[in-house]
C-alpha positions as a printed Julia matrix, in Angstrom:
166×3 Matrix{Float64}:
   4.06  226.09  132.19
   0.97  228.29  131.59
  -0.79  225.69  131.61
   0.03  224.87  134.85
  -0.49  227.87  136.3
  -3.81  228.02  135.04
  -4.34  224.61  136.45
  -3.32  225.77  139.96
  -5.23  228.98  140.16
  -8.89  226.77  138.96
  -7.92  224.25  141.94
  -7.26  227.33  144.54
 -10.37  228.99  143.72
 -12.46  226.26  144.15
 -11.05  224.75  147.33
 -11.06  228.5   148.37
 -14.84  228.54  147.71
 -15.24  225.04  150.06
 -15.25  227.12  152.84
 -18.03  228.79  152.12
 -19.66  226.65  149.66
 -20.13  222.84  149.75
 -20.55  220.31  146.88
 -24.02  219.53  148.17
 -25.12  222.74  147.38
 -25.37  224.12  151.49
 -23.89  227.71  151.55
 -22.66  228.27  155.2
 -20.86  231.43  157.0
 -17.33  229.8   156.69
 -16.91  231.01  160.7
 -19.74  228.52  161.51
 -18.22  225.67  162.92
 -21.13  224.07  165.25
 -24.64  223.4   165.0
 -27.84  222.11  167.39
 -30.57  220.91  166.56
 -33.1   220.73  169.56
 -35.33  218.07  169.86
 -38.8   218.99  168.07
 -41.9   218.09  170.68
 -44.91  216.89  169.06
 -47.43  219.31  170.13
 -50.34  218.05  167.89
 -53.61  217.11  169.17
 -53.07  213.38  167.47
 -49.74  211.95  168.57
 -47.8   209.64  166.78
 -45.23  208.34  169.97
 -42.03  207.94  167.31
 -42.81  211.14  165.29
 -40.88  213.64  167.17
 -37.39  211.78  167.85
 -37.54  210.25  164.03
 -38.16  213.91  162.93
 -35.34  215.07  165.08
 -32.73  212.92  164.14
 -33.33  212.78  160.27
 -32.81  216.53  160.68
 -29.63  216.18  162.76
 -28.67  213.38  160.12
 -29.12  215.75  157.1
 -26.92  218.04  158.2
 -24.13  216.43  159.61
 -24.32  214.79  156.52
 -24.34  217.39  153.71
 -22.1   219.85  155.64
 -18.76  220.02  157.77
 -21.12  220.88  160.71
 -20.69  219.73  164.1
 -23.24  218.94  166.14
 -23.4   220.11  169.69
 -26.26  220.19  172.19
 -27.06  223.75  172.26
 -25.46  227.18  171.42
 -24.3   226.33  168.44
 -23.19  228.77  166.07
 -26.36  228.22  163.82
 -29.62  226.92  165.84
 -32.93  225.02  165.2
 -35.55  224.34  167.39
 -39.49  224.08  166.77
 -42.21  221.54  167.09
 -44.5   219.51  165.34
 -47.79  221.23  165.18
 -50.26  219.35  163.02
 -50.71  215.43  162.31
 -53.72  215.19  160.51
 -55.44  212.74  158.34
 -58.42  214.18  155.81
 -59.71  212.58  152.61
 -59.3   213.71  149.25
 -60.07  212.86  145.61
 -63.61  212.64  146.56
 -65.56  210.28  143.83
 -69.34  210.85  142.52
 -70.29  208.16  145.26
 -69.43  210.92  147.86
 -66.65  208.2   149.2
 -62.72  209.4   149.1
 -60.26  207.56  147.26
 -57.79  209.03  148.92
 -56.75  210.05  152.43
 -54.23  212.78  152.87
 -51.92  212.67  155.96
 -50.29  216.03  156.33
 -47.67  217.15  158.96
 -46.82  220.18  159.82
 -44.12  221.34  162.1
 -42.62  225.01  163.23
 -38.76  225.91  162.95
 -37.21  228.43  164.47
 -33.62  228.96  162.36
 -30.68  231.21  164.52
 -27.49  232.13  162.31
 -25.27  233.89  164.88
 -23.22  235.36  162.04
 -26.35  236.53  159.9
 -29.27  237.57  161.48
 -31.18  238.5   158.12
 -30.83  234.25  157.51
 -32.84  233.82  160.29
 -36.52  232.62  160.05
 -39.73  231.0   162.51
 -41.24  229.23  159.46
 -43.81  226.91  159.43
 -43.47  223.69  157.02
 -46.04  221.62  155.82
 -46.22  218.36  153.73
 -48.42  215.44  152.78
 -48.8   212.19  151.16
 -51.66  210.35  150.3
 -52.94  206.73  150.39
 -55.63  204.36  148.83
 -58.75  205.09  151.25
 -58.78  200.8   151.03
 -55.81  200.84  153.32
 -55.82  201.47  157.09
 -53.62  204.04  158.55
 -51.8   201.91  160.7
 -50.62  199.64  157.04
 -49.02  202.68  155.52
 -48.12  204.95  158.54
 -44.33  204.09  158.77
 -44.18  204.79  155.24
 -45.58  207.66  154.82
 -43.85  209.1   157.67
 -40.31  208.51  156.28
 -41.66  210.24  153.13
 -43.44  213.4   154.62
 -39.82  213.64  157.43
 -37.53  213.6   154.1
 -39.18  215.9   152.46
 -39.91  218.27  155.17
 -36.42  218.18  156.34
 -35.54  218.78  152.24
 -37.71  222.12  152.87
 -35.62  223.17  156.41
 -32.45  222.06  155.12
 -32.95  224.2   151.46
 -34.37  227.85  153.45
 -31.64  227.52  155.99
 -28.24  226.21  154.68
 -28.98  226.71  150.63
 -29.12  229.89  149.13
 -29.63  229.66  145.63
């Protein structure tokens, strides 16, 4: 019988904590119920045409995802907006020939975070990440590639400062 007991105070404590904190990790104000996520404009001087929405919606997906979130166009109880800022390509690894062996393409993007329950959560951040590729290949081989890698991860960054407190 004490066992039991036992038993059933572990399981209420830790479906007591769901509200507040999730298995993935996200700690959320358990009064937050909504969330938007405006689309991010890509404001950089070179313009990749699918770069903004695929940006967008891997950040919508990510958190609809890994929380009990719902998404709703706008005012929602915890807010993120921004743009992309920087697209650039530059090389790096530079050999004793004075050629690159690798080129660098680095995106960079602005996020402004609203928590209407906590203002000291709230940021205007700027996030940056890269990846690089053999100077051999062209852009326009590895682009799609290295776009779903540098979106993950920067969505990892927005994701972890906003929703995970650790």
């Amino acid at each position: 019988m004490r066992l039991y007991i036992i038993i059933i105070g572990v399981c209420s404590l830790f479906l007591g904590a769901c509200h507040i904190y999730s298995f993935t990790g996200a700690s959320i104000p358990p009064e937050a119920k909504t969330v938007s996520v405006k689309y991010f404009p890509n404001q950089a001087s070179i313009v990749k045409p699918t770069l903004s929405q695929s940006f967008t919606e891997k950040l919508r997906d990510k958190i609809t995802s890994q929380t009990s979130l719902i998404l709703v166009e706008r005012a929602g109880d915890l807010q993120f907006e921004g743009r992309i800022v920087d697209y650039s390509v530059a090389p790096t690894a530079i050999q004793s020939n004075e050629t690159a062996a690798l080129n660098r393409l680095t995106i960079t993007v602005e996020v402004k975070y609203e928590n209407k329950f906590d203002e000291k959560q709230n940021f205007d951040t700027r996030f940056a990440r890269y990846a690089d590729y053999e100077s051999s290949q062209s852009l326009s081989a590895v682009e799609d590639q290295l776009l779903e890698q540098i979106n993950e991860a920067l969505v990892d960054d927005i994701f972890n400062k906003a929703l995970v407190n650790w």
